[in-house]
ZADO-1210 file (C-alpha; in nm, 4 decimals, padded with zeros to 6 digits):
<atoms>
<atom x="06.9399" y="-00.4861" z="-18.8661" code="UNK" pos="1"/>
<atom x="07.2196" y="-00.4027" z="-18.5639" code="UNK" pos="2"/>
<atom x="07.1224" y="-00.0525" z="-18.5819" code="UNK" pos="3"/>
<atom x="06.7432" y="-00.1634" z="-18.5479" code="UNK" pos="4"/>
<atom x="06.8178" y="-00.3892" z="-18.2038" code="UNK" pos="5"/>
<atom x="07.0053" y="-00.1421" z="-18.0854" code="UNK" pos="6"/>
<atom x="06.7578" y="00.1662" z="-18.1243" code="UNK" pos="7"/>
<atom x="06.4911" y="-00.1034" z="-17.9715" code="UNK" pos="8"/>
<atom x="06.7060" y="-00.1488" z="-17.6193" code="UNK" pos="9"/>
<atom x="06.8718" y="00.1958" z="-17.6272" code="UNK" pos="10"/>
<atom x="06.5970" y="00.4914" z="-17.4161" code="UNK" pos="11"/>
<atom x="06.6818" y="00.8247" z="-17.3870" code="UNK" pos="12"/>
<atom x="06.7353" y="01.0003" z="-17.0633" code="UNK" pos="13"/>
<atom x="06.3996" y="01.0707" z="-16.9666" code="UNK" pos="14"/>
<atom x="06.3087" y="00.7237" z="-17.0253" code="UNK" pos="15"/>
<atom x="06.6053" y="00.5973" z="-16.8113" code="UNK" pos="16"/>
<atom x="06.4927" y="00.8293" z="-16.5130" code="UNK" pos="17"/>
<atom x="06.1043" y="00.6951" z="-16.5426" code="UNK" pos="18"/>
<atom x="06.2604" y="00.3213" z="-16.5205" code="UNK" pos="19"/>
<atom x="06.4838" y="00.4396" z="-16.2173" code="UNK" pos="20"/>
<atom x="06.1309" y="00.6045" z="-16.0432" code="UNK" pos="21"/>
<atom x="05.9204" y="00.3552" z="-16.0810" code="UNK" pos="22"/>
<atom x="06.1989" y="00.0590" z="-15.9713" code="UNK" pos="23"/>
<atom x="06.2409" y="00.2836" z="-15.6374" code="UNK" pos="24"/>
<atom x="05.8769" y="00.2855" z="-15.5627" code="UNK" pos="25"/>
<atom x="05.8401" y="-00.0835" z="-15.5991" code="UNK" pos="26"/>
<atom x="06.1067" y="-00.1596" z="-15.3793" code="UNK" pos="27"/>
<atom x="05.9442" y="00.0971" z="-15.1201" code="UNK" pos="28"/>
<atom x="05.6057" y="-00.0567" z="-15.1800" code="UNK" pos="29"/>
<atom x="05.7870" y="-00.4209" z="-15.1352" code="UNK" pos="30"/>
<atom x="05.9529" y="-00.3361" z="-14.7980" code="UNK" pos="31"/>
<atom x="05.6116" y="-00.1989" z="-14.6253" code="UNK" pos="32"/>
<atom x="05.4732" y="-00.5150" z="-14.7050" code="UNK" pos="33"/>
<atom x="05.7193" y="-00.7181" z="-14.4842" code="UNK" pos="34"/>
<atom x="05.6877" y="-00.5021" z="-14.2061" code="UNK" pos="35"/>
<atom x="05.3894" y="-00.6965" z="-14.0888" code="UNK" pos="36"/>
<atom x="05.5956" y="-01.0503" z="-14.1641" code="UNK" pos="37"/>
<atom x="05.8690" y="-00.9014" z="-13.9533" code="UNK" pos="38"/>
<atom x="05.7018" y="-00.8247" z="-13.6612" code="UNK" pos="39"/>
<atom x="05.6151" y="-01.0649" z="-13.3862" code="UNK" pos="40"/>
<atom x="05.1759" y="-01.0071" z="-13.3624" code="UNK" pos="41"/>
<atom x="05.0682" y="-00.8373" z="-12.9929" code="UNK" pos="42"/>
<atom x="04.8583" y="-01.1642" z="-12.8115" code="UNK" pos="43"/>
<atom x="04.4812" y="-01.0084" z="-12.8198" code="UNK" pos="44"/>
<atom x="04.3301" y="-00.9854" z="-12.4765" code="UNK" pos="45"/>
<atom x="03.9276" y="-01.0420" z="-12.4392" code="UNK" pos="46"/>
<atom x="03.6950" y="-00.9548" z="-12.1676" code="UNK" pos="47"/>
<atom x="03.3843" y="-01.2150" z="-12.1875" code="UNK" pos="48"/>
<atom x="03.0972" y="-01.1712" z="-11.9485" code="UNK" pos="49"/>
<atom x="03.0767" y="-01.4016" z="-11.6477" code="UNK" pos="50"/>
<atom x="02.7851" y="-01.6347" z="-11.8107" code="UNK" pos="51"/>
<atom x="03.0326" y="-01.6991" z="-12.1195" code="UNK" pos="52"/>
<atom x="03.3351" y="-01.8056" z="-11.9258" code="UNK" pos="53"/>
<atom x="03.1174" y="-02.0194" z="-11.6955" code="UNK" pos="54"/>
<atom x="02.9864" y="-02.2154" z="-11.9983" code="UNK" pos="55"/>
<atom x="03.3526" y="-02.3053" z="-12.1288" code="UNK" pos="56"/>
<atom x="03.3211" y="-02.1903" z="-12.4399" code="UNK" pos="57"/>
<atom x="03.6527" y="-01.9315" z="-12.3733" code="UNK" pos="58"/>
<atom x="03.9412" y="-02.0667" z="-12.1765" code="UNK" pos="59"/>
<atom x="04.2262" y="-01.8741" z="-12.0346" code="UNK" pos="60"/>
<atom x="04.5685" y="-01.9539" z="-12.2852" code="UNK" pos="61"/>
<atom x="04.7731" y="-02.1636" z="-12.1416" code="UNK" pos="62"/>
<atom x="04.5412" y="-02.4040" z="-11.9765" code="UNK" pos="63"/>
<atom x="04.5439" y="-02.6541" z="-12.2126" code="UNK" pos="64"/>
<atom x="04.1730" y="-02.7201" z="-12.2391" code="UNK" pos="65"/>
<atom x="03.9693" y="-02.7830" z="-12.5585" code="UNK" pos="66"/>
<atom x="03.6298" y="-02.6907" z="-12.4035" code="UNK" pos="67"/>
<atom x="03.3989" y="-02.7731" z="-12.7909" code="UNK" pos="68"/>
<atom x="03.4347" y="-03.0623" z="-12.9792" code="UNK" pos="69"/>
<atom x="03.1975" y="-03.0997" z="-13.2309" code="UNK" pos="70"/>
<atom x="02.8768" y="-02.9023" z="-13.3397" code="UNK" pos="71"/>
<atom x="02.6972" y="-02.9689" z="-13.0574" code="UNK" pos="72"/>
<atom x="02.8875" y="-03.1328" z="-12.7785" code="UNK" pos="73"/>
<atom x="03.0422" y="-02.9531" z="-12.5147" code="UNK" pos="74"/>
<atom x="03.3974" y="-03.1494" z="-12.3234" code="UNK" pos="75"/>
<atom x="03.5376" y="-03.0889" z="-12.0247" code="UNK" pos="76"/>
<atom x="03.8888" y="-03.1331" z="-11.8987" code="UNK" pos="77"/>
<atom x="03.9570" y="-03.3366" z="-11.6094" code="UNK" pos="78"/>
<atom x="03.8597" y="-03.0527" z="-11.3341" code="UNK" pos="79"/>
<atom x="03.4322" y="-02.9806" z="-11.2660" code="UNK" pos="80"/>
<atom x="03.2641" y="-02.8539" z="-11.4995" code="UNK" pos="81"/>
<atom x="03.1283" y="-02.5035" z="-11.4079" code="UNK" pos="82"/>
<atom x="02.7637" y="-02.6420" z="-11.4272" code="UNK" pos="83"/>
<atom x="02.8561" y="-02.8280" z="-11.1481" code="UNK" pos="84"/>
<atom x="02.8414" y="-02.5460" z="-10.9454" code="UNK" pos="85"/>
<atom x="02.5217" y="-02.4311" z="-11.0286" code="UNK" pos="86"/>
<atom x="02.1428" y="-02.5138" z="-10.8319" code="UNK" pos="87"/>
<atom x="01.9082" y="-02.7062" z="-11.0284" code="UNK" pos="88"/>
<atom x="01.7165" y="-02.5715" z="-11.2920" code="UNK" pos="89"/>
<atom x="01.3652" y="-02.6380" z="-11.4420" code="UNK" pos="90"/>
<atom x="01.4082" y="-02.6614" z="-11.8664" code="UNK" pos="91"/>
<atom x="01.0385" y="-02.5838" z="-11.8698" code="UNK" pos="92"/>
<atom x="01.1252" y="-02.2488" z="-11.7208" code="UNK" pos="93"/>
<atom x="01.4941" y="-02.1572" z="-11.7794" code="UNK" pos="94"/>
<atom x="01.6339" y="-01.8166" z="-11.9621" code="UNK" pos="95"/>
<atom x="01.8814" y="-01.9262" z="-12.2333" code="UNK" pos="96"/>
<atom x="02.1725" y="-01.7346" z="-11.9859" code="UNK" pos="97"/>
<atom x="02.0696" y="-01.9896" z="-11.7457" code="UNK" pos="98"/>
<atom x="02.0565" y="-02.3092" z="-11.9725" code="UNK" pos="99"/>
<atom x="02.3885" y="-02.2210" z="-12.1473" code="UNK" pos="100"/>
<atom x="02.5161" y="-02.1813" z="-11.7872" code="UNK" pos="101"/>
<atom x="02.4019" y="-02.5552" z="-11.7270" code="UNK" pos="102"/>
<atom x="02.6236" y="-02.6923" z="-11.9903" code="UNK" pos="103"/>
<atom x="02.4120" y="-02.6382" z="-12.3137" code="UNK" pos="104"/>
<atom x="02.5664" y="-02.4610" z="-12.5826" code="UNK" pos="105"/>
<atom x="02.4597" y="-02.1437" z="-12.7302" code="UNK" pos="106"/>
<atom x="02.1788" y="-02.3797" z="-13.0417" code="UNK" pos="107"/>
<atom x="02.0697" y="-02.6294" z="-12.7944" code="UNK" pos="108"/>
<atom x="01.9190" y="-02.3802" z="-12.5353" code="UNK" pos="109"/>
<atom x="01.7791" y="-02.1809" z="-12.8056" code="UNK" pos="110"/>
<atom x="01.6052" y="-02.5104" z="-12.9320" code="UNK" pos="111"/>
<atom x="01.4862" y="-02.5608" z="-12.5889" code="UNK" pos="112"/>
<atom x="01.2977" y="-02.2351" z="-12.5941" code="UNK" pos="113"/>
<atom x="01.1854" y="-02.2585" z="-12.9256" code="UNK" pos="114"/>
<atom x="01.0073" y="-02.6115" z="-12.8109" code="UNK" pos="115"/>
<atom x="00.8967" y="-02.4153" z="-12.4951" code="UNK" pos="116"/>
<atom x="00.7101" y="-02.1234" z="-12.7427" code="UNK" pos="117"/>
<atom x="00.5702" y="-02.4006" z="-12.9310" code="UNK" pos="118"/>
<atom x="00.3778" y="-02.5572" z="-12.6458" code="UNK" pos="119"/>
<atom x="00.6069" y="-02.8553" z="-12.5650" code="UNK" pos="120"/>
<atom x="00.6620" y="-02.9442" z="-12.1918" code="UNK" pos="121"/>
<atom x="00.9668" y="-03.1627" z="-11.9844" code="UNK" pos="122"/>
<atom x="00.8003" y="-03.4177" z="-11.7547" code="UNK" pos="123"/>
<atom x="01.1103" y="-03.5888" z="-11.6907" code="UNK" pos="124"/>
<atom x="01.4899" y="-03.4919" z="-11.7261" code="UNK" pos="125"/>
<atom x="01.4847" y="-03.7829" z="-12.0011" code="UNK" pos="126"/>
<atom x="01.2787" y="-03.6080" z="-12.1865" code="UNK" pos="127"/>
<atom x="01.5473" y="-03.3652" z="-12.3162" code="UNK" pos="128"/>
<atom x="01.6862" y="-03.6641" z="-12.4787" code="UNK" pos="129"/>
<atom x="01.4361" y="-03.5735" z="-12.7321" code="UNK" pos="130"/>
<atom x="01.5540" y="-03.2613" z="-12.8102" code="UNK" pos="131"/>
<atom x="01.7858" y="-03.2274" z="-13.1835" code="UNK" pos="132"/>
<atom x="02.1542" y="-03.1959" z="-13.1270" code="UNK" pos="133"/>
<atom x="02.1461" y="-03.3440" z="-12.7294" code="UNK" pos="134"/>
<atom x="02.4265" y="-03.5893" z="-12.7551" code="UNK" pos="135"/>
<atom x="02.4460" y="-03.8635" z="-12.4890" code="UNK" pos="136"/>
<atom x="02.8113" y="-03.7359" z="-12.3859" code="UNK" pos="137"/>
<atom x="02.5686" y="-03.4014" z="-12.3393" code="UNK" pos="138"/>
<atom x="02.3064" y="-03.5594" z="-12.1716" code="UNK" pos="139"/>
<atom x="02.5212" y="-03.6935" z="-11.8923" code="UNK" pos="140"/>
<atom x="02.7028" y="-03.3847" z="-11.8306" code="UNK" pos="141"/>
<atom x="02.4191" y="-03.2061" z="-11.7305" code="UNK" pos="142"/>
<atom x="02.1628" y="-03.4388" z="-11.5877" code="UNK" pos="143"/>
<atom x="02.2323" y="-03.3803" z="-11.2796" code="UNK" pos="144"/>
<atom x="02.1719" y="-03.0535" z="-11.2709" code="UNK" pos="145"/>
<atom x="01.7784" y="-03.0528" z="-11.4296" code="UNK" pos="146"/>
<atom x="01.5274" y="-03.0231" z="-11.1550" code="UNK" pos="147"/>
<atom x="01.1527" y="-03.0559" z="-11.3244" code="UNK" pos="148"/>
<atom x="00.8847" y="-02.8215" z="-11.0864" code="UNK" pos="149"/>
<atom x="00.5621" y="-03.0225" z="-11.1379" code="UNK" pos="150"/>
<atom x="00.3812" y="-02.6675" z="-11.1243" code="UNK" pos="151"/>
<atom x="00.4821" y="-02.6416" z="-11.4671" code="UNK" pos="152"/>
<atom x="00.4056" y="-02.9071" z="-11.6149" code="UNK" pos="153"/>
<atom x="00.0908" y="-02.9481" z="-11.7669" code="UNK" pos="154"/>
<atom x="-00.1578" y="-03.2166" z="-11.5726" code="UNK" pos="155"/>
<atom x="-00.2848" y="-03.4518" z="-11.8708" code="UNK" pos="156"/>
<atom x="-00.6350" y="-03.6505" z="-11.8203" code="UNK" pos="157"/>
<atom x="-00.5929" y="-04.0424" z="-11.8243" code="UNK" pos="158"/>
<atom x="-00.6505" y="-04.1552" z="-12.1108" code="UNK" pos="159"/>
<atom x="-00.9892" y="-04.3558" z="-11.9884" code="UNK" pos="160"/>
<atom x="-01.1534" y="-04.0120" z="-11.9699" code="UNK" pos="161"/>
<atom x="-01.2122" y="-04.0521" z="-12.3815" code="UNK" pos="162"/>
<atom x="-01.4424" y="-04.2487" z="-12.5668" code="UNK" pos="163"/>
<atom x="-01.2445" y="-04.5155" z="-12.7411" code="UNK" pos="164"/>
<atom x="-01.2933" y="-04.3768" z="-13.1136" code="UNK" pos="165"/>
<atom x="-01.2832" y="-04.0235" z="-13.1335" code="UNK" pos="166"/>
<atom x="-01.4750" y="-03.8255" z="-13.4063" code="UNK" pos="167"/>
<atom x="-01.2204" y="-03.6125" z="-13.6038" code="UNK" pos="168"/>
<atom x="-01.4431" y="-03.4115" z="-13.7410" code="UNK" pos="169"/>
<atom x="-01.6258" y="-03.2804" z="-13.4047" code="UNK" pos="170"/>
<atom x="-01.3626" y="-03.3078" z="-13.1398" code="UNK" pos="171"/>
<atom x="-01.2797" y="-02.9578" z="-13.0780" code="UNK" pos="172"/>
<atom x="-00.9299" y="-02.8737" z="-12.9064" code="UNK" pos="173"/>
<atom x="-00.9768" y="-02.9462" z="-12.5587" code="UNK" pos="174"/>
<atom x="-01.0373" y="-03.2889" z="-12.6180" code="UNK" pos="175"/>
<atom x="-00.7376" y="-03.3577" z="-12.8426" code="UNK" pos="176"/>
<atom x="-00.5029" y="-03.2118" z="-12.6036" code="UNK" pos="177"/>
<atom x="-00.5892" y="-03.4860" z="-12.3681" code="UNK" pos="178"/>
<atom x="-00.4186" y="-03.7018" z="-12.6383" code="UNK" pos="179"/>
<atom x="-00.0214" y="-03.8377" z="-12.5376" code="UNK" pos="180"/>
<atom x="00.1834" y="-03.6118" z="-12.7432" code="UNK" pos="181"/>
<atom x="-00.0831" y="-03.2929" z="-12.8600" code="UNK" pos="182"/>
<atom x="-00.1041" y="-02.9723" z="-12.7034" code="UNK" pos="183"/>
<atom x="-00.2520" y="-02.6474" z="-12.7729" code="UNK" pos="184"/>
<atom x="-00.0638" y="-02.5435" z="-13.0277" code="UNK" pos="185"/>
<atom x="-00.1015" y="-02.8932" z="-13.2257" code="UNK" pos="186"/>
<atom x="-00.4565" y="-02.9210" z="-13.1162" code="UNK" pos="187"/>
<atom x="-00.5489" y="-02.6242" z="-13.2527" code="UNK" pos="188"/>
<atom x="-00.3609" y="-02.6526" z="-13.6224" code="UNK" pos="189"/>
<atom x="-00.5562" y="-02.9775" z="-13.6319" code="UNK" pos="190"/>
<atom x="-00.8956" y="-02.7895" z="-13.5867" code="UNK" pos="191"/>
<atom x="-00.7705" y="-02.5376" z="-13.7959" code="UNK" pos="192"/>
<atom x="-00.6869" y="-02.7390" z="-14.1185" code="UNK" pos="193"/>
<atom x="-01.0053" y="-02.9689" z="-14.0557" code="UNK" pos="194"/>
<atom x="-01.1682" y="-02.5986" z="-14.1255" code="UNK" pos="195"/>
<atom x="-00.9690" y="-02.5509" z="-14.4281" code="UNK" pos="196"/>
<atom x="-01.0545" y="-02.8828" z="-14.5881" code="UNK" pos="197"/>
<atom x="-01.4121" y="-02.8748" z="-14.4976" code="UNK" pos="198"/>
<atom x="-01.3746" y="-03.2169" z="-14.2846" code="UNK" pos="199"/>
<atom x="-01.1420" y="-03.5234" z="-14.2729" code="UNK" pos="200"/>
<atom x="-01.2141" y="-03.8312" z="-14.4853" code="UNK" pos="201"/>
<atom x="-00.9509" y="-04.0047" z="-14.3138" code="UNK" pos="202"/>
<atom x="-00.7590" y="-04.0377" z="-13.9946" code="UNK" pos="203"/>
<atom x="-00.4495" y="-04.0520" z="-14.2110" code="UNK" pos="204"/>
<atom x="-00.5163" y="-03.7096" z="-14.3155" code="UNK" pos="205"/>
<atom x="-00.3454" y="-03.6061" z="-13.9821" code="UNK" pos="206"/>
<atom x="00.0226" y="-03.6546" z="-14.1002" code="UNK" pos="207"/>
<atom x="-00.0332" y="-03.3696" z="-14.3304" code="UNK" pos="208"/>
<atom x="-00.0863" y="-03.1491" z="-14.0353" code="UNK" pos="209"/>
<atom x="00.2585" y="-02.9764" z="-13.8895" code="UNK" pos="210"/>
<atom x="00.3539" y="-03.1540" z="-13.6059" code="UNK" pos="211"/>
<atom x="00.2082" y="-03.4842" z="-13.6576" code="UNK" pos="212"/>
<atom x="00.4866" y="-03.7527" z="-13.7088" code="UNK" pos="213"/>
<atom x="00.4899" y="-04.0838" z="-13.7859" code="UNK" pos="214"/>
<atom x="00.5245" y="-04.2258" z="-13.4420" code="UNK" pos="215"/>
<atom x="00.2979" y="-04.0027" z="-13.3250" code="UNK" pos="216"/>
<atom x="00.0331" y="-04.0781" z="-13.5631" code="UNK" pos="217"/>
<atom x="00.1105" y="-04.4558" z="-13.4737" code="UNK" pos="218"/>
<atom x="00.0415" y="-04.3796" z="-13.1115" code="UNK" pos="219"/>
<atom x="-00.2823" y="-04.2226" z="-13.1495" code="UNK" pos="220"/>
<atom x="-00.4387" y="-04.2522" z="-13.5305" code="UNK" pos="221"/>
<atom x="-00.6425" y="-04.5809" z="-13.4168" code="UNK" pos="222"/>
<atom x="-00.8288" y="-04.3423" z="-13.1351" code="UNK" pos="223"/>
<atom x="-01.0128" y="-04.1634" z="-13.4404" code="UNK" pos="224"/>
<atom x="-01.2706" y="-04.2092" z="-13.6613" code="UNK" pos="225"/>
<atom x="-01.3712" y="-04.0055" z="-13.9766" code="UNK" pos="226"/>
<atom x="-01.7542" y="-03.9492" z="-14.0978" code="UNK" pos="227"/>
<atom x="-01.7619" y="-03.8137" z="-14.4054" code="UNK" pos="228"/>
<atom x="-02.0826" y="-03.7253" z="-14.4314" code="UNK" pos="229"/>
<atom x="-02.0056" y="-03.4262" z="-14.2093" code="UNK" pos="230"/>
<atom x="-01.7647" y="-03.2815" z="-14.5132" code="UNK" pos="231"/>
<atom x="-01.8169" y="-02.9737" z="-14.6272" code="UNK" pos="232"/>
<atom x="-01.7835" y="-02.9972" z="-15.0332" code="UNK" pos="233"/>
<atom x="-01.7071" y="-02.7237" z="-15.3094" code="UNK" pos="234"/>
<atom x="-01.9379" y="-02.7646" z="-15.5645" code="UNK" pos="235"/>
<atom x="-01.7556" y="-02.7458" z="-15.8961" code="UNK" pos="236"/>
<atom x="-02.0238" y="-02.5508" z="-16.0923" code="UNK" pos="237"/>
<atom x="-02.0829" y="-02.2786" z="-15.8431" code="UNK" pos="238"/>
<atom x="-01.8289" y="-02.1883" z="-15.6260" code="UNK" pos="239"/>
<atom x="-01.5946" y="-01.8625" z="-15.7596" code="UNK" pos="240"/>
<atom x="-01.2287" y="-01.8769" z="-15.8364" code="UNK" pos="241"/>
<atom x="-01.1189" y="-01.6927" z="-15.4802" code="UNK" pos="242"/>
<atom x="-01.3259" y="-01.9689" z="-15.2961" code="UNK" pos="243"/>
<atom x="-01.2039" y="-02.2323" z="-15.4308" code="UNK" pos="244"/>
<atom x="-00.8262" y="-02.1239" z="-15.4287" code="UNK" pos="245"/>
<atom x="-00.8330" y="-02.1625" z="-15.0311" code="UNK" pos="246"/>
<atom x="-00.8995" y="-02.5247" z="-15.0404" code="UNK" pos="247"/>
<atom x="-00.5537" y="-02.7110" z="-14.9617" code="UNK" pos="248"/>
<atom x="-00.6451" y="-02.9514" z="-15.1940" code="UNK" pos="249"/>
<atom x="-00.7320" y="-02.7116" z="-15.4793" code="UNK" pos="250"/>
<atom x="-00.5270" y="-02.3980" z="-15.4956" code="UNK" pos="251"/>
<atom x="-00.5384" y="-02.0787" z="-15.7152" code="UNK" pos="252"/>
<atom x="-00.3830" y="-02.2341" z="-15.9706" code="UNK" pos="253"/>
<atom x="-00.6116" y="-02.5522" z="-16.0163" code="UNK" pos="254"/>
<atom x="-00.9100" y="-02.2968" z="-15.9107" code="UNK" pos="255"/>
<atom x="-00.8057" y="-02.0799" z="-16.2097" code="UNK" pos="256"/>
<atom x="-00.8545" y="-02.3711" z="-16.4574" code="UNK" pos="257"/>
<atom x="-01.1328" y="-02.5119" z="-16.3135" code="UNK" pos="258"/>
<atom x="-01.2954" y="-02.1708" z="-16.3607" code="UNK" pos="259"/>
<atom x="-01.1399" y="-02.1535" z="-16.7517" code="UNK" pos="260"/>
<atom x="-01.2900" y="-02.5054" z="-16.8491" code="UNK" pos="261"/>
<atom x="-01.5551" y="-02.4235" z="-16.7049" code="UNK" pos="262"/>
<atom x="-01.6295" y="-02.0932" z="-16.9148" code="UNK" pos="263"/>
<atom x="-01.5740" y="-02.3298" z="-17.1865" code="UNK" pos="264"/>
<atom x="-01.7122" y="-02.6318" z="-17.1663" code="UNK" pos="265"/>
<atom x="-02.0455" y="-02.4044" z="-17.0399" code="UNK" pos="266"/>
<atom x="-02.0881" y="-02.6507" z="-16.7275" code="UNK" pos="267"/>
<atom x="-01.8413" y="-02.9465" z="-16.5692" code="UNK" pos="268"/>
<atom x="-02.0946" y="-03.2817" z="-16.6140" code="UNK" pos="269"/>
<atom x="-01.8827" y="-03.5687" z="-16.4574" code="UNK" pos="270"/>
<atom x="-01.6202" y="-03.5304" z="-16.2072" code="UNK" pos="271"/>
<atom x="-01.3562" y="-03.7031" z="-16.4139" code="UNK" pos="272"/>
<atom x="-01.3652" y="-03.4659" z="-16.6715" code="UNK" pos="273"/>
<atom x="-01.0782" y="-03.3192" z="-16.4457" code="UNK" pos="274"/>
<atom x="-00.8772" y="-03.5974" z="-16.4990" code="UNK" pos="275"/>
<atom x="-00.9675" y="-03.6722" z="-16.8719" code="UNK" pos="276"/>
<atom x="-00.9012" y="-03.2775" z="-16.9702" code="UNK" pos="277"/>
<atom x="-00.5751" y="-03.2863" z="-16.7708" code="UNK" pos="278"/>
<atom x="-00.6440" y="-03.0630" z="-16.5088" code="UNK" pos="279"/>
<atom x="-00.5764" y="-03.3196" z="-16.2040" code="UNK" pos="280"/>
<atom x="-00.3582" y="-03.5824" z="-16.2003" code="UNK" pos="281"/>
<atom x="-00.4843" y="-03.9504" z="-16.0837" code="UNK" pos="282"/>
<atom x="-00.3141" y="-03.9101" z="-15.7566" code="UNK" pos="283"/>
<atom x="-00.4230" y="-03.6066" z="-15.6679" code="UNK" pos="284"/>
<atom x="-00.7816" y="-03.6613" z="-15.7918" code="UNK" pos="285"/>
<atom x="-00.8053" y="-03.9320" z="-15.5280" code="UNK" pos="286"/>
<atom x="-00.8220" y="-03.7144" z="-15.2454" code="UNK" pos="287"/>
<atom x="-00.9987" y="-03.4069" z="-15.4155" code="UNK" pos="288"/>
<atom x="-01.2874" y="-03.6481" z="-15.5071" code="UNK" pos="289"/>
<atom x="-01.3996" y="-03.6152" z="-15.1848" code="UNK" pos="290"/>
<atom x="-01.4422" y="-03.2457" z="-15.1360" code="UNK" pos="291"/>
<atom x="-01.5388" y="-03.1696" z="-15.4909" code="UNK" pos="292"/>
<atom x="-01.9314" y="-03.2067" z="-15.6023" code="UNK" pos="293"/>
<atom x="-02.1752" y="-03.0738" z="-15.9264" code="UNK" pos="294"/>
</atoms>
């Protein structure tokens, strides 16, 4: 047994100088590693463009100054802010240099453009207030600085230039814009999907279009009226798959089942046979019924 342990922890010489090898290139591999620890790291100089100093988003070591706080709200030390310095500008107008320049971070200027592209206008300063991510600390910090040229804002008709019900399914887009709250771009999704359903039943029908909020619908859903004898209907029996696919209400895959019962059953006799072979739920079937005919 003493002869066994012993051949186990005795090695021969070129197992001894394989050991001795590979202990010297882990100690070699061990002391480049600190190197790095050891040394004292070089301070990293920047160069930022003008614009990106003037916004405080980069301050100068040693200053003291934390010029970001938050997601979206920009602090200042105690000394002016650098859109202090700067002339008024217009929102409506404004590059995103020149609105990150005026104290808005790098998001909220891009948000501002974005609202631009989608047709949205600033009457007032206050109005930026309505803007995601414009904090009140924001707000106040650059105010003072917004300067609103009437030429660009867009002149909207009193409202006592419009009947006092409105017929959703004729109005065409000129007369919704003159409407608190539409312009072009909403006016003309709301034509557009009363194409694609064939006609509103409903004024409430307008919160399904993009754009349309609740408040907004509040401000401006009792102005409209719906006839719905002006609907345009897909009849059941008749219409092919692709047609029928393109209502919002329908779909492909509805269409393709409709089509499949169909082929089956020979001909669809009574609306509710959508409901009582499972095709449409209840909920659904309540709106459908009204653009679906035999």
């Amino acid at each position: 047994m003493k002869d066994r342990i012993r051949d186990l922890f005795t090695y021969s010489s070129g197992e001894r100088k394989g050991i001795i090898t590979l202990v010297f290139i882990l100690i070699v591999i061990c002391s480049i590693n600190m190197i790095p620890v050891l040394r004292q790291p070089e301070p990293i100089t920047r160069e930022y463009p003008g614009w990106m100093k003037d916004t405080g988003a980069y301050e100068e070591p040693g200053e003291g100054v934390f010029p970001y706080k938050g997601e979206f709200e920009s602090v200042y030390s105690d000394r002016e802010s650098p859109s202090a310095q700067l002339s008024a500008i217009d929102p409506n107008t404004a590059s995103q240099e020149e609105l990150i320049r005026a104290g808005f971070n790098w998001r909220i200027s891009r948000t501002i453009i974005r609202y631009r592209e989608k047709g949205g206008r600033f009457r007032t300063p206050d109005d930026l207030k309505k803007i995601y991510g414009i904090t009140p600390g924001m707000y106040q910090a650059v105010s003072a600085h917004i300067g609103i040229n009437d030429d660009h804002v867009p002149i909207v008709k009193p409202l006592a230039s419009l009947p006092d019900r409105i017929s959703l399914n004729t109005a065409d887009s000129v007369t919704l814009e003159k409407l608190p709250g539409i312009g072009p771009v909403l006016a003309k999704r709301i034509v557009r999907y009363r194409t694609l359903l064939g006609g509103f039943y409903s004024p409430e029908q307008l919160k399904e279009v993009y754009g349309v909020t609740d408040s907004l619908f509040l401000h401006i859903g009792s102005r409209f009226e719906a006839d719905t004898s002006m609907i345009n209907k897909v009849n059941l029996n008749t219409s092919d798959e692709k047609y029928m696919a393109h209502h919002p209400y329908i779909g492909k895959y509805l269409a393709a089942g409709i089509v499949q019962y169909r082929l089956h059953a020979g001909k669809i006799l009574n609306l509710n046979d959508l409901i009582t072979n499972g095709l449409v739920p209840e909920d659904r079937f309540d709106k459908l019924k009204n653009y679906i005919s035999l």
